[in-house]
C-alpha positions as CSV (number, residue, x, y, z in Angstrom):
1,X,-34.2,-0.1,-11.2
2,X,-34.8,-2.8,-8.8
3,X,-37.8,-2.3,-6.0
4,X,-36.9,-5.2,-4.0
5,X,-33.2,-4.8,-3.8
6,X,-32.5,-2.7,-0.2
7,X,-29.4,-0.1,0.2
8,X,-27.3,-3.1,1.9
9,X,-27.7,-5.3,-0.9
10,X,-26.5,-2.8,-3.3
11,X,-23.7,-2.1,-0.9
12,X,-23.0,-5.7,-0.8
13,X,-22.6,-5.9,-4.3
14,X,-20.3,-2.9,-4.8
15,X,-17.8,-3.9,-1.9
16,X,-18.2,-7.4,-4.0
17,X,-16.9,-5.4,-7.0
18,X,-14.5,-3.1,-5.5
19,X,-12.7,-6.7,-4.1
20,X,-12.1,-7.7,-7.9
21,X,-11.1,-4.6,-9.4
22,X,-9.3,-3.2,-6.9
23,X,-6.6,-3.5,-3.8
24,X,-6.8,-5.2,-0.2
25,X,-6.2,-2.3,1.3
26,X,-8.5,0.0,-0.9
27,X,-10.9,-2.8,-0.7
28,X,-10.6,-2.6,3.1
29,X,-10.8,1.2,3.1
30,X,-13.5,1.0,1.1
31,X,-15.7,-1.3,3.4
32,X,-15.1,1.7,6.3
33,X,-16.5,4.4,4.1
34,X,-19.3,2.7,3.0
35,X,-20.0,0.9,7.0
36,X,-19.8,4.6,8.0
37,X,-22.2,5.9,5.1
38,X,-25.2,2.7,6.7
39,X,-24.3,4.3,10.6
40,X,-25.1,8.0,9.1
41,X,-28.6,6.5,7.5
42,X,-29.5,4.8,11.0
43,X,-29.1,8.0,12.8
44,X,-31.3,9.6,9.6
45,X,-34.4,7.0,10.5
46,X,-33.3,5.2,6.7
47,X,-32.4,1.4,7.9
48,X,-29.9,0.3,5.2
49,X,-31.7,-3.2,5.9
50,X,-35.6,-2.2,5.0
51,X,-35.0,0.7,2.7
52,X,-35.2,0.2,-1.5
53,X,-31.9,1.1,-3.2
54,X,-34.5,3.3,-5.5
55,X,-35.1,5.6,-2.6
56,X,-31.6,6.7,-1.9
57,X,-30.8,10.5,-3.3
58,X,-28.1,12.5,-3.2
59,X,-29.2,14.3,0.0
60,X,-27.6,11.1,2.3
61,X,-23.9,12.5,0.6
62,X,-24.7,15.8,2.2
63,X,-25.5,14.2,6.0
64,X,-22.3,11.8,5.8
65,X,-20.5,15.0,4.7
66,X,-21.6,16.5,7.7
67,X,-21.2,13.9,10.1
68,X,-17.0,13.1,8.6
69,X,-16.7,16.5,9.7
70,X,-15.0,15.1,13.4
71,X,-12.4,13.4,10.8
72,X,-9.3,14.5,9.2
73,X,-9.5,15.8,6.1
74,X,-8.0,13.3,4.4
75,X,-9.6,10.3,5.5
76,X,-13.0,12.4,4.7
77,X,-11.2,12.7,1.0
78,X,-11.1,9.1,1.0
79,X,-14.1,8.1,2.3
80,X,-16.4,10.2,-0.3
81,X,-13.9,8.8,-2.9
82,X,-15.5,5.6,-1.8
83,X,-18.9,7.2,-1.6
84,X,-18.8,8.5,-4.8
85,X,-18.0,5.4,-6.5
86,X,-21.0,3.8,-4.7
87,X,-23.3,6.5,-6.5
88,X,-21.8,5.9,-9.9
89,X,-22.1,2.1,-9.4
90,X,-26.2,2.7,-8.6
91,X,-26.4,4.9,-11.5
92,X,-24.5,2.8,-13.8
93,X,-26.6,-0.2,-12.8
94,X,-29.6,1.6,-12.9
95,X,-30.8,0.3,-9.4
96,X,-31.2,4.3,-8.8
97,X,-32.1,7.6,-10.1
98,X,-28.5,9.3,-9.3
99,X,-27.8,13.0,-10.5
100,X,-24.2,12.3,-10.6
101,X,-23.2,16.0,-12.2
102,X,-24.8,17.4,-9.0
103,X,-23.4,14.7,-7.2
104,X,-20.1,15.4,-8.1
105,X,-20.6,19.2,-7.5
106,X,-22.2,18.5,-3.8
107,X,-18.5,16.5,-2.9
108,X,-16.6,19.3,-4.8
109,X,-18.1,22.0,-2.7
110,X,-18.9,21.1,0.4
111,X,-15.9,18.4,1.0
112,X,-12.8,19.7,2.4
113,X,-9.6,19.7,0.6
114,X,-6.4,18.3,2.7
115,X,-3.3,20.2,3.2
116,X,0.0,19.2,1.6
117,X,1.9,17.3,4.0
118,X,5.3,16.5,3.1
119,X,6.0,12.5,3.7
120,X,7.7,11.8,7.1
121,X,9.8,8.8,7.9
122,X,13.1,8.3,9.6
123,X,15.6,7.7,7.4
124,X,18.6,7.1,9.6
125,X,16.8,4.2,11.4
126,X,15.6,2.6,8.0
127,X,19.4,2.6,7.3
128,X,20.1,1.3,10.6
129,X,17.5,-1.2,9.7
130,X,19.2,-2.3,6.3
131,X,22.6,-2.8,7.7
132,X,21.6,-4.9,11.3
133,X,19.6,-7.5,7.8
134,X,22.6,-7.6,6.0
135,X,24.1,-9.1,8.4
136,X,21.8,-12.0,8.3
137,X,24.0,-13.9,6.2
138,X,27.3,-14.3,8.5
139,X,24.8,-15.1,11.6
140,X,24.0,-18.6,12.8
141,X,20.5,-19.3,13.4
142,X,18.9,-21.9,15.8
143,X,17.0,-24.0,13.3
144,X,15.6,-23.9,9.6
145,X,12.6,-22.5,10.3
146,X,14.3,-19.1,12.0
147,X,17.3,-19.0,9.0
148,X,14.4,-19.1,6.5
149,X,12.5,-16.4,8.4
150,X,15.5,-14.2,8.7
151,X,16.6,-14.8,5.2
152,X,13.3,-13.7,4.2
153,X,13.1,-10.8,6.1
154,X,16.3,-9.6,4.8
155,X,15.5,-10.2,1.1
156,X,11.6,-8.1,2.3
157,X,13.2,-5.4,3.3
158,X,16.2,-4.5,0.9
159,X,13.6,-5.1,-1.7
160,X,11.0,-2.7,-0.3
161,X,14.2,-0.4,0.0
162,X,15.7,-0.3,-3.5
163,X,12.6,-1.0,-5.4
164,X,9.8,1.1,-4.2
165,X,7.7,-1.5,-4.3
166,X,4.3,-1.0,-2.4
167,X,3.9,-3.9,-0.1
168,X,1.1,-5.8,-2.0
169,X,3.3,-5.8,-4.7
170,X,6.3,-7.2,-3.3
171,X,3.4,-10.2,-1.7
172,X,2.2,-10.6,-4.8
173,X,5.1,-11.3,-7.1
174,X,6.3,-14.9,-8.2
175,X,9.5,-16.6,-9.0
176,X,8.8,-16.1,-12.2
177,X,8.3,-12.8,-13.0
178,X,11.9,-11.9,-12.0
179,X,14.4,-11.2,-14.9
180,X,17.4,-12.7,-13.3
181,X,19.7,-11.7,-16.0
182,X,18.3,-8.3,-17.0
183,X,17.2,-7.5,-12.7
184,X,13.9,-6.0,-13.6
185,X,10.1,-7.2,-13.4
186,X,7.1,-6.9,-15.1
187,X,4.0,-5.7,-12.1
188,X,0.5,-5.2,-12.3
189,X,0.7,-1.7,-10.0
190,X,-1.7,0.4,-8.4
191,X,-4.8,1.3,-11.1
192,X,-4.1,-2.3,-13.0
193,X,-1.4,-0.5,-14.4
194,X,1.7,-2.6,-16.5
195,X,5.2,-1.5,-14.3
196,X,8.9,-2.3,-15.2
197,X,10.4,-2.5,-11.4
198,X,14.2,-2.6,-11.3
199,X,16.4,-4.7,-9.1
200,X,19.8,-3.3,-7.3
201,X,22.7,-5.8,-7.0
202,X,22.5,-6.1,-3.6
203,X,18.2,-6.9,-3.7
204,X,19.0,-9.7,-6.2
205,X,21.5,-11.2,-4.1
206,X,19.1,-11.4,-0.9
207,X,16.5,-12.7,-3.2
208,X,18.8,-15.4,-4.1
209,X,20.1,-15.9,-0.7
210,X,17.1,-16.3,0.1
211,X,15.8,-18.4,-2.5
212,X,18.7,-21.0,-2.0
213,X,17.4,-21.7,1.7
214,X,14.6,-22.5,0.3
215,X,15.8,-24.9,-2.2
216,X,14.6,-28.3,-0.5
217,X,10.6,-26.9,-0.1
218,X,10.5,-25.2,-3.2
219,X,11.9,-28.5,-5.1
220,X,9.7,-30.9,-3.0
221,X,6.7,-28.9,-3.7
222,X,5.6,-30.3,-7.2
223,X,5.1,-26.9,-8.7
224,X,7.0,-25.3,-11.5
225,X,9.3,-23.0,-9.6
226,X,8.2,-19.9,-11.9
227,X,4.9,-20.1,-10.2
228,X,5.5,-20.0,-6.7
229,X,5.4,-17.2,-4.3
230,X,8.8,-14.6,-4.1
231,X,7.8,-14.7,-0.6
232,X,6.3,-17.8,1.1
233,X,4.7,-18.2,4.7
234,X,7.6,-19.8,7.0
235,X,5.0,-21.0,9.9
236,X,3.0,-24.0,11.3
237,X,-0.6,-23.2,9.5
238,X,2.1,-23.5,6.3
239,X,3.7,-26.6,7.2
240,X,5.7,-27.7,4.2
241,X,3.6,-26.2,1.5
242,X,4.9,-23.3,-0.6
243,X,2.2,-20.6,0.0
244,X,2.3,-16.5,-0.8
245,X,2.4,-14.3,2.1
246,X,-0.1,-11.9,2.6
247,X,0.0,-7.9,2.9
248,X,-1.0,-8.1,6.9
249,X,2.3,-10.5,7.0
250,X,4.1,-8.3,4.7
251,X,3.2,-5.1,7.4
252,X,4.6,-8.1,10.2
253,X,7.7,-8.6,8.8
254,X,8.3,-4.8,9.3
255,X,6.8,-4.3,12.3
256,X,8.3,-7.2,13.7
257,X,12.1,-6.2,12.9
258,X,11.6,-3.1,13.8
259,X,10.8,-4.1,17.3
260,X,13.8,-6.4,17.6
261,X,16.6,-4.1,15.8
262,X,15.2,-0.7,17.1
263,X,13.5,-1.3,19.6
264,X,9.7,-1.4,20.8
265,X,9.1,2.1,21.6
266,X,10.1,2.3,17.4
267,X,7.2,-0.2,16.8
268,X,5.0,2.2,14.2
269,X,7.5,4.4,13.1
270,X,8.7,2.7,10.1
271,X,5.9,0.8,7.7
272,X,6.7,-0.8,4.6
273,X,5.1,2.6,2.7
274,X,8.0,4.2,4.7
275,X,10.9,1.9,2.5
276,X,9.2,3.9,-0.3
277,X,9.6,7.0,0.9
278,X,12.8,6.3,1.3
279,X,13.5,5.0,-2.0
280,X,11.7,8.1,-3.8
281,X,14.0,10.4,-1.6
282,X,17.2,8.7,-1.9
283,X,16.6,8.4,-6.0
284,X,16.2,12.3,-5.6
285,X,19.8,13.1,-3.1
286,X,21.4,11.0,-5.8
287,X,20.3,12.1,-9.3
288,X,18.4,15.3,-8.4
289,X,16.0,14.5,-11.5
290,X,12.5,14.8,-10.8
291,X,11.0,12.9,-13.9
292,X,13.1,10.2,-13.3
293,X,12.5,9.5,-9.8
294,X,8.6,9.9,-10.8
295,X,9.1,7.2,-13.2
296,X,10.9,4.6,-10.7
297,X,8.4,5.4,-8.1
298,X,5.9,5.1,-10.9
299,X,3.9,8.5,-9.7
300,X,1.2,9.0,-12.2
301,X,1.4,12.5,-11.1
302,X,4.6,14.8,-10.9
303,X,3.2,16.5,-8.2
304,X,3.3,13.9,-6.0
305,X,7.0,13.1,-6.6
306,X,7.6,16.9,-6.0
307,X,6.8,16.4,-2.6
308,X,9.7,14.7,-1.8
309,X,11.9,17.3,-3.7
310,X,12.0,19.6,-0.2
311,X,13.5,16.5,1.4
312,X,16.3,16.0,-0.8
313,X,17.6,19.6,-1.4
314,X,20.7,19.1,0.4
315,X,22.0,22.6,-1.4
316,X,18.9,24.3,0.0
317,X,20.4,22.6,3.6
318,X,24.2,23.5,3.3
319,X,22.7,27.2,2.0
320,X,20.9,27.1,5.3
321,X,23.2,26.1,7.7
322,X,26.2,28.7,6.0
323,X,23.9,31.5,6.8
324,X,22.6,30.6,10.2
325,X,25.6,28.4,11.7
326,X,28.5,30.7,11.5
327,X,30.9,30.6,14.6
């Protein structure tokens, strides 16, 4: 254990980890819980800035659990997810004498437990949204810039559609790891986790679209085409340079066609974690098997994928609507 190392250093070097191991966005949501955890040990007169790592017990868990009480349940789940993994950090690094059995029994116990929600999202406007891109390709378009842009967004969304691609994914992928002839890829998914992803017809085509407006940069940048960015940034800061967009432009590209196809008042609505909702569902209406669509959306747990069951039990509906809808 170190004496001269504080609670924020420590912190410090776990957000430090969490960035390597782990996701932007669990990275991000991990920086929250743990900011939230140093407000709770200001208000309990222990400055994250003066105070050894040594001193810190298991009792701070119990005040933040108190004070995540005017959150949702969920986000509380998260943020002691994060919480948790700080402790077992400490204790693995020995920079603290953590009981992480009672630890684990302190979050177990006095945490609260979310309700199942079934996943919302509005499937007739994501449709609406699909066709209004397709059209992309009979449309003319001012300059390169805004063909490239549009070309791009079309080839985004259809892929977050028929893939179920979370969006870091679909940022993260090169030319290269497409199978052009076989329409499949290899990912590193969520938990550094090996994924086959599959490719419809119509994705692979708007890729290539795609792809083919972007012949002249691609070719002009001096790179081996396998190891360029699927997606690359089509603005000034880029200028002619092939470089990978990022998940907060990935969330743009959404948000952005929502508001011009849809309509602002739409704006929020639909995320790119709402394409794969969609894709998990309409896998479901079509095949009606459960292990397979758990395997496409590549759900660790069935459970989750049974969510999504309620939505797509169309007999359940026609059943329904027999009963109740008689003239």
């Amino acid at each position: 254990m170190s004496d001269d190392l504080t609670i924020s250093d420590a912190i410090k070097r776990y957000l430090n980890m969490v960035k390597l191991a782990r996701s932007e966005n669990t990275a991000r949501t991990y920086a929250n819980a743990l900011q939230f955890f140093t407000q709770v040990l200001e208000v309990r007169n222990h400055s994250p800035e003066k105070t050894p790592i040594s001193e810190l017990t298991e009792e701070a868990v119990s005040w933040t659990i108190s004070a995540l009480n005017v959150y949702a349940p969920t986000t509380e789940q998260l943020y002691l997810a994060a919480l948790r993994g700080f402790y077992e950090f400490l204790a693995a690094e020995r920079l603290a004498a953590i009981n992480l059995p009672h630890l684990r029994l302190l979050v177990k116990q006095r945490g609260r437990r979310s309700g199942q929600r079934l996943p919302q999202f509005p499937r007739e406007d994501i449709e609406q949204l699909l066709a209004s891109v397709e059209s992309y390709a009979q449309k003319t378009f001012e300059n390169e810039k805004e063909y490239l842009r549009a070309m791009r967004e079309r080839a985004f969304l259809i892929l977050l559609a028929d893939t179920g691609l979370r969006v870091h994914e679909a940022c993260g992928l090169r030319r290269g790891d497409i199978d052009w002839n076989e329409g499949r890829a290899i990912i590193i998914g969520k938990g550094d986790k090996q994924a086959v992803v599959r490719f419809s017809s119509r994705s692979l085509k708007a890729l290539k679209d795609y792809l083919a407006a972007r012949q002249k940069l691609d070719g002009a940048s001096g790179r081996p085409l396998a190891s360029l960015p699927l997606f690359a940034r089509h603005d000034k800061g880029a200028g002619n340079k092939i470089k990978p967009i990022t998940t907060a432009t990935g969330r743009n590209i959404v948000k952005d066609a929502v508001a011009r196809i849809l309509g602002e008042d739409a704006v929020g609505s639909i995320t790119p974690h709402s394409f794969r909702h969609y894709f998990v569902t309409t896998v479901l209406r079509a095949s009606g098997n459960l292990k397979m669509a758990q395997e496409l959306a590549r759900h660790s747990n069935i459970a989750v994928t049974q969510r999504y069951a309620h939505l797509s039990d169309d007999e359940l509906d026609r059943g329904y609507y027999e009963i109740f809808e008689k003239e």
